[in-house]
Biopython code that builds the backbone (N, CA, C, O; Angstrom):
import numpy as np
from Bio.PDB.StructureBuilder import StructureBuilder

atoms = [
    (1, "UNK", "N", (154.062, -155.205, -210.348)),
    (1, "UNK", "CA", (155.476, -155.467, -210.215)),
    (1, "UNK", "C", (156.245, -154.155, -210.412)),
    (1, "UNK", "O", (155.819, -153.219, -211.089)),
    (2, "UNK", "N", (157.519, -154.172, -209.704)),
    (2, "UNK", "CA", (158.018, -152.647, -209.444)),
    (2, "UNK", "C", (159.085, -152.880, -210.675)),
    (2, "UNK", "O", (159.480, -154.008, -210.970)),
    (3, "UNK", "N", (159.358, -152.107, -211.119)),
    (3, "UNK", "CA", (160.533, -151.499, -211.905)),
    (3, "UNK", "C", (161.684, -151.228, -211.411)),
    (3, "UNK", "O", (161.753, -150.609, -210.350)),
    (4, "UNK", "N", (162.725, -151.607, -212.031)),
    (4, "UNK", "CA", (163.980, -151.649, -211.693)),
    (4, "UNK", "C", (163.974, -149.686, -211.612)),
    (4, "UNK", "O", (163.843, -148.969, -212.604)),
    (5, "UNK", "N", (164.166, -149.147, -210.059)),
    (5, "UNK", "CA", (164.368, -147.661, -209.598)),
    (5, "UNK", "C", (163.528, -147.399, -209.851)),
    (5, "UNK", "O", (163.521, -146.857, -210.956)),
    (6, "UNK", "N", (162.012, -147.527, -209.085)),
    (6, "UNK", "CA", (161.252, -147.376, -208.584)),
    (6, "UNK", "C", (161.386, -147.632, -207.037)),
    (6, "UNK", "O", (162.034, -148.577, -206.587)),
    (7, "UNK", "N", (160.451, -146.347, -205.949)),
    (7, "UNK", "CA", (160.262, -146.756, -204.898)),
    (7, "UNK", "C", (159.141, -146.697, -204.493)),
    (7, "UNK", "O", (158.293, -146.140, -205.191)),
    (8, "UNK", "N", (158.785, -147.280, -203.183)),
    (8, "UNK", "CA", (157.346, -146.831, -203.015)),
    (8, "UNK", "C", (157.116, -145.553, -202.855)),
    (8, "UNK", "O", (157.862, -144.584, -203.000)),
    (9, "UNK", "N", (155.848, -145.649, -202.494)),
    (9, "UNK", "CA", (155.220, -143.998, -201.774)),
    (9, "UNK", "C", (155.595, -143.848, -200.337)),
    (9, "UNK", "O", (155.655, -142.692, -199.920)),
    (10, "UNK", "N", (155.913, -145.030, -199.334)),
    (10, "UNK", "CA", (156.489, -144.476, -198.139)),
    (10, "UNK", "C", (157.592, -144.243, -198.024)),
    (10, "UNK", "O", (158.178, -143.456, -197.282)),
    (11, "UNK", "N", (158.140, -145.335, -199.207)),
    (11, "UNK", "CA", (159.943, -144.874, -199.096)),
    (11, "UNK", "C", (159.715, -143.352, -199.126)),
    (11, "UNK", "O", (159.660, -142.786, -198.034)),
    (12, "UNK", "N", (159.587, -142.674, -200.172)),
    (12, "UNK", "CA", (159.947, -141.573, -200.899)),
    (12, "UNK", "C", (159.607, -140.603, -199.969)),
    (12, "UNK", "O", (160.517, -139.777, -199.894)),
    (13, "UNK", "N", (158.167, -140.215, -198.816)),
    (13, "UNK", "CA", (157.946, -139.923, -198.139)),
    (13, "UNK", "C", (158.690, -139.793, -196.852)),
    (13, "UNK", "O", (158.550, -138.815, -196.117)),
    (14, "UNK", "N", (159.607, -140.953, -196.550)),
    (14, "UNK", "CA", (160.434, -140.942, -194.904)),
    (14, "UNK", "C", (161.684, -140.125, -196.013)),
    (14, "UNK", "O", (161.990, -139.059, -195.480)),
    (15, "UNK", "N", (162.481, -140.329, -197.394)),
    (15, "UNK", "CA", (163.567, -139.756, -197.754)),
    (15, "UNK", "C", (163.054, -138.065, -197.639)),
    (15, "UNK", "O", (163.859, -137.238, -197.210)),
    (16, "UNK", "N", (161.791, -137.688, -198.018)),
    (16, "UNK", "CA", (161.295, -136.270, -198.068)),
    (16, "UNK", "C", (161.936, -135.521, -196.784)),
    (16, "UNK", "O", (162.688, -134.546, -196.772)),
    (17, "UNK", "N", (161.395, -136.295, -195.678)),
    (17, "UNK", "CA", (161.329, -135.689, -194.269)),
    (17, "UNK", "C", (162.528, -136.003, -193.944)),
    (17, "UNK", "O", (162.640, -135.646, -192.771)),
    (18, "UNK", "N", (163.627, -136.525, -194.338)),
    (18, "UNK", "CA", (164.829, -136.545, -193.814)),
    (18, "UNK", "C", (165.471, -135.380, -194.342)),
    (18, "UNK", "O", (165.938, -134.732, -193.406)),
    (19, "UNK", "N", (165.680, -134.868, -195.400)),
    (19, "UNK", "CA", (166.235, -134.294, -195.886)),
    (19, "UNK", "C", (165.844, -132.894, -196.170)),
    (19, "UNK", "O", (166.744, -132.057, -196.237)),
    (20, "UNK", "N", (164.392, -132.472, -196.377)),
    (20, "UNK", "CA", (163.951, -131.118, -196.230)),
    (20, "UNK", "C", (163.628, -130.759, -195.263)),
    (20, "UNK", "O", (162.928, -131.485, -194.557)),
    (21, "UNK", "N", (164.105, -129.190, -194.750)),
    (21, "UNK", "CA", (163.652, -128.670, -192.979)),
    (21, "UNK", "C", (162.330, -128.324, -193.050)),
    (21, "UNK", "O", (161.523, -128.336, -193.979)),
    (22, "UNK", "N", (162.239, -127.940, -191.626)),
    (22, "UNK", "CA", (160.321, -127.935, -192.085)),
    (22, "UNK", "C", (160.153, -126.455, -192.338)),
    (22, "UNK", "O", (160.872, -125.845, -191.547)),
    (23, "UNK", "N", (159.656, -125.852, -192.927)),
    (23, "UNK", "CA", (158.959, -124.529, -192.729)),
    (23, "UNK", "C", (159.317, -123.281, -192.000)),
    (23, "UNK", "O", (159.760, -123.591, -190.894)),
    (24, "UNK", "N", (159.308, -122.645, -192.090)),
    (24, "UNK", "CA", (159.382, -121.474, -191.153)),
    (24, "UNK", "C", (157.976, -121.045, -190.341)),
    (24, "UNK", "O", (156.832, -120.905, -190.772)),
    (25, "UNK", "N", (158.554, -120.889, -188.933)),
    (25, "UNK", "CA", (157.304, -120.808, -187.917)),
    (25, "UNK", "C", (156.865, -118.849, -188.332)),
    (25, "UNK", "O", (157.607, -117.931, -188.682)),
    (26, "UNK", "N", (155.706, -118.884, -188.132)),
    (26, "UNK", "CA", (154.853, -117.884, -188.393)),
    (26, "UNK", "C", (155.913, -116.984, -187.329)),
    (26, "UNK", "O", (156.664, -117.496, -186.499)),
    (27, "UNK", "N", (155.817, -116.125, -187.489)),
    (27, "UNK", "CA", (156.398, -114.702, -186.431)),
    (27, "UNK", "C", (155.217, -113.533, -185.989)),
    (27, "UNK", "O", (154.968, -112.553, -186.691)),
    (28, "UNK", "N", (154.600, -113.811, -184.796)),
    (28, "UNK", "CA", (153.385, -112.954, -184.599)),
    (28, "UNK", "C", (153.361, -112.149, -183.683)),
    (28, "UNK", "O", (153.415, -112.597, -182.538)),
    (29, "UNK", "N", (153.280, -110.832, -183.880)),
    (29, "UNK", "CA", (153.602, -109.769, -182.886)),
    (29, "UNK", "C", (152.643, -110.260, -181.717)),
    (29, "UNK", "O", (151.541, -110.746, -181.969)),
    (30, "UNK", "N", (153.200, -110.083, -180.232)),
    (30, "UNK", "CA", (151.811, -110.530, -179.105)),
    (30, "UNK", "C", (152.576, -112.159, -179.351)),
    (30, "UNK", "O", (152.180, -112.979, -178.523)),
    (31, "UNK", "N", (153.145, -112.460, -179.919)),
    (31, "UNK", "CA", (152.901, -114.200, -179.746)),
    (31, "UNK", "C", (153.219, -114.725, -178.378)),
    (31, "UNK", "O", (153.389, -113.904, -177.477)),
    (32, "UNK", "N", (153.301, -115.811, -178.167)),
    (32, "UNK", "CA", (153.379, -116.821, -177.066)),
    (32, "UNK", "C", (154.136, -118.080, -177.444)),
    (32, "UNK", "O", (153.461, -119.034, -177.833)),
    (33, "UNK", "N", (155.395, -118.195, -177.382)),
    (33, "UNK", "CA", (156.292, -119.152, -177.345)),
    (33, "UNK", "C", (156.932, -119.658, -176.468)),
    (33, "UNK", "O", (157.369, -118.909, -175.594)),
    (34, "UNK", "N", (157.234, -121.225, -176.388)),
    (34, "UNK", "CA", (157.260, -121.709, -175.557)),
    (34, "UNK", "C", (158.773, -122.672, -176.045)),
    (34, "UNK", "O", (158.888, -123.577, -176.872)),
    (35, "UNK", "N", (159.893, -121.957, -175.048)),
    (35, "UNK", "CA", (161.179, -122.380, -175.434)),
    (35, "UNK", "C", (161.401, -122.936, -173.848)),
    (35, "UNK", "O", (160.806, -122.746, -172.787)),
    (36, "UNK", "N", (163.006, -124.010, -174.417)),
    (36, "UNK", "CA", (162.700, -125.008, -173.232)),
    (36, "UNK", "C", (164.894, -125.420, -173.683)),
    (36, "UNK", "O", (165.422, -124.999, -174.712)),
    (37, "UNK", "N", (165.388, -125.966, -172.981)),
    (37, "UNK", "CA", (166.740, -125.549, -172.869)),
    (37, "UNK", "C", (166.783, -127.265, -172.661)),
    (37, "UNK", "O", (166.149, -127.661, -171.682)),
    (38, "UNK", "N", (167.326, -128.091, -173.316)),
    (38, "UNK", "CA", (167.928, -129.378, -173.293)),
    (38, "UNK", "C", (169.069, -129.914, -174.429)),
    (38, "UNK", "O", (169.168, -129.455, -175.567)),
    (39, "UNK", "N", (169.946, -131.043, -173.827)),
    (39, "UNK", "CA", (170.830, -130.977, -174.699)),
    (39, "UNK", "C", (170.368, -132.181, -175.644)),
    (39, "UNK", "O", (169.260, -132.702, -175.514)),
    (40, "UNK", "N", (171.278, -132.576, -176.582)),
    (40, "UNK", "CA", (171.183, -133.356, -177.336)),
    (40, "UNK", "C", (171.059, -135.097, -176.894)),
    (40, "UNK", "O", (171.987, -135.777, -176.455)),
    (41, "UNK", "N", (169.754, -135.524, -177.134)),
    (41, "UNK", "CA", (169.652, -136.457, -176.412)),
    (41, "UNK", "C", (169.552, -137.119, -175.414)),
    (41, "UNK", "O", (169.813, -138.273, -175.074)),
    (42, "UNK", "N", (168.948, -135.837, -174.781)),
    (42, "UNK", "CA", (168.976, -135.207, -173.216)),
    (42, "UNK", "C", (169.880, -135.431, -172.240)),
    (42, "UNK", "O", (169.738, -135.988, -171.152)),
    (43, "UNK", "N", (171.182, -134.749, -172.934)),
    (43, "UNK", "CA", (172.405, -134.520, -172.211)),
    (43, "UNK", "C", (172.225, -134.081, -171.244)),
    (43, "UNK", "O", (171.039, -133.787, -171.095)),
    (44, "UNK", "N", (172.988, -133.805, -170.230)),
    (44, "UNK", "CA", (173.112, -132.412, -169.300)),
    (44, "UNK", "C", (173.714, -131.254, -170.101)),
    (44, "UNK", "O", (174.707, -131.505, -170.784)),
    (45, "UNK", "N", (173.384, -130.428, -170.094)),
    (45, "UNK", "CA", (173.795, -128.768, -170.628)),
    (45, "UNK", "C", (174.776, -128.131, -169.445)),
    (45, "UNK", "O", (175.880, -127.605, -169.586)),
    (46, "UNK", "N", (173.910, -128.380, -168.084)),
    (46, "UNK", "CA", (174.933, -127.726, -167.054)),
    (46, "UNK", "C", (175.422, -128.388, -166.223)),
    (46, "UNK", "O", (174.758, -128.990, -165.379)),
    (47, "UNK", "N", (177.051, -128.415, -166.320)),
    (47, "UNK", "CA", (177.268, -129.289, -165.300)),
    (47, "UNK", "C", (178.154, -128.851, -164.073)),
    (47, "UNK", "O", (178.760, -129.672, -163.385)),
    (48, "UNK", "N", (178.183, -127.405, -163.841)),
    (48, "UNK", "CA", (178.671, -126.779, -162.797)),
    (48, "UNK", "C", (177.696, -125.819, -162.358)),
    (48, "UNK", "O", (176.979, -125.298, -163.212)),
    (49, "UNK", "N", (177.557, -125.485, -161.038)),
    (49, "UNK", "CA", (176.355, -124.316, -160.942)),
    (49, "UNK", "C", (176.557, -123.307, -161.433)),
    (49, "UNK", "O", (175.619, -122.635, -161.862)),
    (50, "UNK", "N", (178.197, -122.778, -161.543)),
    (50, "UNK", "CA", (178.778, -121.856, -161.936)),
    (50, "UNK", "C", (178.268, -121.386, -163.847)),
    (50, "UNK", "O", (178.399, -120.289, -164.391)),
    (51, "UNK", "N", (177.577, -122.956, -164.565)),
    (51, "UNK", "CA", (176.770, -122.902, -165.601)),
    (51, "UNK", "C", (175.599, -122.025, -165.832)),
    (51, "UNK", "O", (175.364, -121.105, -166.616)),
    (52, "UNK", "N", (174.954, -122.609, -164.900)),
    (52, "UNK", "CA", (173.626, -122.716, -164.669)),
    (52, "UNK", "C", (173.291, -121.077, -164.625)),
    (52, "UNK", "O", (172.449, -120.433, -165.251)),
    (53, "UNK", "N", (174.632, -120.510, -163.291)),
    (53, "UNK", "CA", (174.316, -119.143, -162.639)),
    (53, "UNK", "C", (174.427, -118.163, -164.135)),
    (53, "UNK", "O", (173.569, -117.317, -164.382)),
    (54, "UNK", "N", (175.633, -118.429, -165.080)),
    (54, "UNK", "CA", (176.465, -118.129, -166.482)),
    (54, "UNK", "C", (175.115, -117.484, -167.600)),
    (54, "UNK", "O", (175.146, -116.413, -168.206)),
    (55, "UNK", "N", (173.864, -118.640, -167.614)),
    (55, "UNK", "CA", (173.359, -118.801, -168.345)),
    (55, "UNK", "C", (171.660, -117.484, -167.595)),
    (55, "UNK", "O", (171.081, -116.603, -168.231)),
    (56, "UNK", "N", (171.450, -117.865, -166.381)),
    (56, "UNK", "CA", (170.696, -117.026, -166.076)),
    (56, "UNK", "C", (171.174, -115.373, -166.748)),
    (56, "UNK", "O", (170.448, -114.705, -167.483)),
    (57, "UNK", "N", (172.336, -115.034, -166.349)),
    (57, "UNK", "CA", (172.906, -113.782, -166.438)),
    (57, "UNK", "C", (172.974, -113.325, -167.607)),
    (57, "UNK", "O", (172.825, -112.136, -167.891)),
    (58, "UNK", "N", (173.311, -114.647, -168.759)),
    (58, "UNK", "CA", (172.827, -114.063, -170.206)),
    (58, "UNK", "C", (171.375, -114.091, -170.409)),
    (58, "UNK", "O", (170.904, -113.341, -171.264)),
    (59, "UNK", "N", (170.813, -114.654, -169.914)),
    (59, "UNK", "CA", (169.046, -114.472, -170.128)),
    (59, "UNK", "C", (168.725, -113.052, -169.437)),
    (59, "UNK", "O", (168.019, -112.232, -170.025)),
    (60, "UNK", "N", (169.120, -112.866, -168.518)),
    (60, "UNK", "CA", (168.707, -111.283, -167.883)),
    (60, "UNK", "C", (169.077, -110.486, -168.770)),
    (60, "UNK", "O", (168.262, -109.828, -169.417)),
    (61, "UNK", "N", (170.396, -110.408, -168.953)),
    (61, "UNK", "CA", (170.314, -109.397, -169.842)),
    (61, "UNK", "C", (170.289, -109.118, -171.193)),
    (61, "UNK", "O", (170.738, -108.109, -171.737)),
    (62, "UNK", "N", (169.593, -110.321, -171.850)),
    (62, "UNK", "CA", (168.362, -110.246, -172.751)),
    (62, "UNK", "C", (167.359, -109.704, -172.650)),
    (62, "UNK", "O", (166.955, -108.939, -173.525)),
    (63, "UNK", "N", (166.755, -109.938, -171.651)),
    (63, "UNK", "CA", (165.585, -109.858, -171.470)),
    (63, "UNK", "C", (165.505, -108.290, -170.851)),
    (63, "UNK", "O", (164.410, -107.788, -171.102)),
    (64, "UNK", "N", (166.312, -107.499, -170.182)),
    (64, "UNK", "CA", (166.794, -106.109, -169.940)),
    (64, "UNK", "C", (166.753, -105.451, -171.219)),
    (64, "UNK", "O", (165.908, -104.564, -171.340)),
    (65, "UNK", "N", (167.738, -105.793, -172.509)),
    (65, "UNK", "CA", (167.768, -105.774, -173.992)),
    (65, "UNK", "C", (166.335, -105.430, -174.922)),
    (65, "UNK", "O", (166.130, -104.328, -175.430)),
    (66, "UNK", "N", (165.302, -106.730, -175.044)),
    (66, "UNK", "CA", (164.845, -106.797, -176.014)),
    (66, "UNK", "C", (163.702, -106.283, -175.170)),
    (66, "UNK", "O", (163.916, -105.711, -174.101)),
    (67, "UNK", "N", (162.481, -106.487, -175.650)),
    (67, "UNK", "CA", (161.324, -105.821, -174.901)),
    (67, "UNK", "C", (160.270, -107.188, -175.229)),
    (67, "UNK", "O", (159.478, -107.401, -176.147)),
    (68, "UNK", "N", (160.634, -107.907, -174.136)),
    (68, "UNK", "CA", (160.384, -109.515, -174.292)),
    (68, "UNK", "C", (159.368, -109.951, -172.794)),
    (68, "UNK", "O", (159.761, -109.323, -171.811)),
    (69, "UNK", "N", (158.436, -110.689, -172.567)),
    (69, "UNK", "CA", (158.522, -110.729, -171.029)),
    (69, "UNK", "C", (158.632, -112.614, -171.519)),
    (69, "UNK", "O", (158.535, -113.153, -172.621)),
    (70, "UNK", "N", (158.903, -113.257, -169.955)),
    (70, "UNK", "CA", (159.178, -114.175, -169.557)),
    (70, "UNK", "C", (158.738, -114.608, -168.447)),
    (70, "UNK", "O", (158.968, -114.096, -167.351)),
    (71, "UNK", "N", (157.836, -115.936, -168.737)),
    (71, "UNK", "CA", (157.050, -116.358, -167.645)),
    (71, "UNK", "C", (157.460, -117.551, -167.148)),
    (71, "UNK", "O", (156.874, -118.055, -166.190)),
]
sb = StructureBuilder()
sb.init_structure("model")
sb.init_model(0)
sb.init_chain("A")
sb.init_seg("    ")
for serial, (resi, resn, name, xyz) in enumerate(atoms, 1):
    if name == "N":
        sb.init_residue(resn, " ", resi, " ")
    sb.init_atom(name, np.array(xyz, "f"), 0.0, 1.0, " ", f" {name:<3s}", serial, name[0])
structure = sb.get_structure()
């Protein structure tokens, strides 16, 4: 029988993962990451081409910038 404020072990477990972020991803020189552009709830992000064209042009010249390649 549970005690008055007591929870279980799954409660306490789903409150864990709500509330703490996860980790920090390793950072590895040479790495291989795999980034991907969607909105929230898989909005549309672009909704003029005039977006779309906006967003290439800041990626170029990133990628001109940092010493990055992109596949």
């Amino acid at each position: 029988m549970k005690k008055r404020g007591q929870v279980s072990l799954n409660h306490a477990r789903i409150w864990y993962f709500d509330v703490m972020p996860r980790p920090p991803r390793a950072d590895e020189a040479n790495g291989l990451y795999h980034a991907l552009n969607r909105g929230n709830l898989r909005s549309t992000i672009f909704h003029k081409e005039g977006d779309y064209a906006a967003f290439e042009q800041i990626l170029s010249e990133g990628l001109r910038r940092y010493c990055i390649k992109l596949f």
